[in-house]
C-alpha positions in Angstrom: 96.7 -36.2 118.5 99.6 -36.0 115.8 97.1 -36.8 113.3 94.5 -33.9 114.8 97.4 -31.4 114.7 99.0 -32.5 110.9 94.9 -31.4 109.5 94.5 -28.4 111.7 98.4 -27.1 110.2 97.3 -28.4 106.4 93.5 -26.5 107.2 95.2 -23.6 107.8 97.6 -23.8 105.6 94.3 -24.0 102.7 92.9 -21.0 104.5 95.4 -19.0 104.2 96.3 -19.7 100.8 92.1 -18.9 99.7 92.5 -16.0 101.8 95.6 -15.2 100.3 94.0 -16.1 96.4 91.0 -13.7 97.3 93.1 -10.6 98.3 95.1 -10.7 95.1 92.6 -11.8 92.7 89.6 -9.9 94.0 89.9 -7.7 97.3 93.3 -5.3 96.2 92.0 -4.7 92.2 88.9 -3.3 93.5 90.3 -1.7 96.1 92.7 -0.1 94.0 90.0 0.7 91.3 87.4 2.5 94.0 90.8 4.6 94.9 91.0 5.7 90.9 87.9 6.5 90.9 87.7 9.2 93.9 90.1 10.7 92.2 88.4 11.1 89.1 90.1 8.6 87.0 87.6 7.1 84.9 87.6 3.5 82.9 86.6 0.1 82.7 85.4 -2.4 85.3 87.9 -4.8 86.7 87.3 -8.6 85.8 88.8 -10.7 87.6 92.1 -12.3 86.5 91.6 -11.5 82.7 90.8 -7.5 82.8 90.7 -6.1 79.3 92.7 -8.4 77.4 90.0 -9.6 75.5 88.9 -6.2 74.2 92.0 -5.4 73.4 92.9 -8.7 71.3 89.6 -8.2 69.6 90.3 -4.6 68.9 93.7 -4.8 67.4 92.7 -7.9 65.4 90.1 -6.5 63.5 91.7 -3.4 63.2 94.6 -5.6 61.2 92.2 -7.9 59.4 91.6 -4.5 57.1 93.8 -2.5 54.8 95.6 0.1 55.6 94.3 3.8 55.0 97.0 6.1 53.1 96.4 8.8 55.4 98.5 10.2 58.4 95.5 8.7 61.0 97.2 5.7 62.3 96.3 5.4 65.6 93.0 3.7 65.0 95.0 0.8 63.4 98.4 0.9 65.7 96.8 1.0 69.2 92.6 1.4 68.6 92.2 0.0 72.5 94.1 3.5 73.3 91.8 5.2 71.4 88.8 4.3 72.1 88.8 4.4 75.1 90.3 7.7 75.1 87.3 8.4 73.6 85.2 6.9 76.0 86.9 8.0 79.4 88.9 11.3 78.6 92.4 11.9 78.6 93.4 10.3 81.5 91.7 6.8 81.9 92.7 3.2 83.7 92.2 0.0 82.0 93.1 -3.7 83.5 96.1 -5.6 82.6 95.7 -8.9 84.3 95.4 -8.0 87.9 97.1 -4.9 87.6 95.5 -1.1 86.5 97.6 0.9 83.4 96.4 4.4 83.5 96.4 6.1 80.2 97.4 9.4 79.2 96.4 11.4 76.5 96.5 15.2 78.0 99.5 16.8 76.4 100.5 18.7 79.8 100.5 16.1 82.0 102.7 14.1 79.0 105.6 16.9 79.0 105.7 17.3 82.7 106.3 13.6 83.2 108.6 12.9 79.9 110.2 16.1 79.0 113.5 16.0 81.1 113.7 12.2 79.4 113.1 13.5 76.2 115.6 16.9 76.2 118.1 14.7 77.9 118.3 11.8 75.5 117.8 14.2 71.9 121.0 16.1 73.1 122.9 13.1 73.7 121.8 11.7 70.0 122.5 15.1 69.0 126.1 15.4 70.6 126.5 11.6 69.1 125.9 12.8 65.8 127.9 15.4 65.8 131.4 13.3 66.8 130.1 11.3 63.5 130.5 14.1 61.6 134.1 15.0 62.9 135.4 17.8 61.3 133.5 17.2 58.2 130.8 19.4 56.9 128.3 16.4 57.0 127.6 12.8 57.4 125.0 10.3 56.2 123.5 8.4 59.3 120.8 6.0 58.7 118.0 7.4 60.5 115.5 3.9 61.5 118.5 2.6 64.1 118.6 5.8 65.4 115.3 6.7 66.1 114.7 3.0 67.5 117.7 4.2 70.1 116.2 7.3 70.7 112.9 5.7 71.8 114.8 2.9 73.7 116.6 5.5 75.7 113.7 7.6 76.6 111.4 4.9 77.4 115.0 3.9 79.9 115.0 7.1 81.4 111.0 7.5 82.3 110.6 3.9 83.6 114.0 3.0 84.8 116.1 6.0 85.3 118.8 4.5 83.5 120.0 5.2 80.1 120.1 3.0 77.0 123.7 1.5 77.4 122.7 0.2 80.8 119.2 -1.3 79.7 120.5 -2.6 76.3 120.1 -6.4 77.8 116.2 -5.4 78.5 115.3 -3.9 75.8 116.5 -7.0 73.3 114.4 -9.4 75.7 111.5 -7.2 75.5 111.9 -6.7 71.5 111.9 -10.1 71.7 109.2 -10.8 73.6 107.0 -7.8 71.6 107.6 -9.5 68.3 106.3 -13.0 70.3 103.1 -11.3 71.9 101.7 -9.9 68.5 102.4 -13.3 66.9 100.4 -15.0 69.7 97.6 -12.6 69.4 97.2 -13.2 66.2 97.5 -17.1 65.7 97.1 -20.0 67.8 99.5 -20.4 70.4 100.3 -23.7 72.6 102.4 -22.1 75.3 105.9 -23.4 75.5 105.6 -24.6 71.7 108.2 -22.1 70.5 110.8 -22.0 74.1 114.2 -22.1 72.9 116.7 -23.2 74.6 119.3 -22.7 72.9 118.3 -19.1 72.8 120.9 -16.6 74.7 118.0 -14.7 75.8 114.9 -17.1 77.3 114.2 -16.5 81.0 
């Protein structure tokens, strides 16, 4: 009897943890995706587990692999995933991350309704910033790179976290971090755990 009830429990337990497996791997993406769709949001298929990452690896790489045009059309080179499928879906498209849909937008509109108050918000306070640089004189050199690299920090903190720069400053040094690992991986082979650091203030 002990022994009939210990495999019923652990043949439930397996159940449950397919069931479980399916719904996150396979039942929720499409059902998400079929939602997009009804609502006219156009884009790629979901695969399961692995979505577009592999389009957008092989993109990016060959877009690198070639010199870079003196011309002001950077966009095929910086992000060509983005644009492409821009191209391919309209302005406002989904692609797959993983398990999880990004939706992408490229109509101007919808861009200023969701990120203008972020963007007036954090230019004034760089602006107002400047300005107690300056004092009372008639004007003041101020490297520009840190301070655009701020600017975007804060606004990106505003849209996605609601929180300004000072209180996200932790974040954002983990995630340059972790942005300056991810395009090394794409472009090299990477073991995973080969370059964990320890001794780093920052691993997770």
């Amino acid at each position: 009897m002990e022994y009939f009830v210990f495999y019923s429990l652990a043949l439930c337990l397996v159940v449950f943890g397919v069931a479980k497996a399916f719904y996150s791997i396979w039942w929720r993406p499409k059902l998400v995706e079929r939602q997009l769709k009804r609502q006219g949001v156009r884009g790629s298929s979901y695969k399961p587990l692995v979505g577009d990452a592999k389009e957008y690896v092989s993109m990016i790489t060959e877009a690198w692999s070639t010199p870079m045009n003196l011309d002001h059309q950077i966009i095929q080179r910086v992000d060509p995933f983005t644009a492409v499928y821009a191209k391919k879906y309209g302005k406002l498209s989904m692609c797959w991350f993983g398990k999880n849909p990004r939706l992408m937008v490229k109509d101007p509109e919808m861009m200023k309704e969701g990120m203008m108050p972020a963007f007036t918000i954090s230019c004034s306070s760089m602006i107002e910033r400047w300005k107690e640089m300056a004092g009372n004189q008639e004007s003041v050199e101020v490297d520009v790179w840190p301070e655009i690299q701020r600017l975007t920090a804060d606004v990106i903190s505003r849209a996605a976290f609601g929180s300004n720069f000072e209180e996200g400053k932790k974040l954002f040094e983990l995630l340059k971090q972790l942005t300056l690992f991810t395009v090394e991986a794409m472009q090299t082979l990477y073991l995973p755990g080969f370059r964990l650091n320890f001794a780093s203030p920052y691993h997770l």
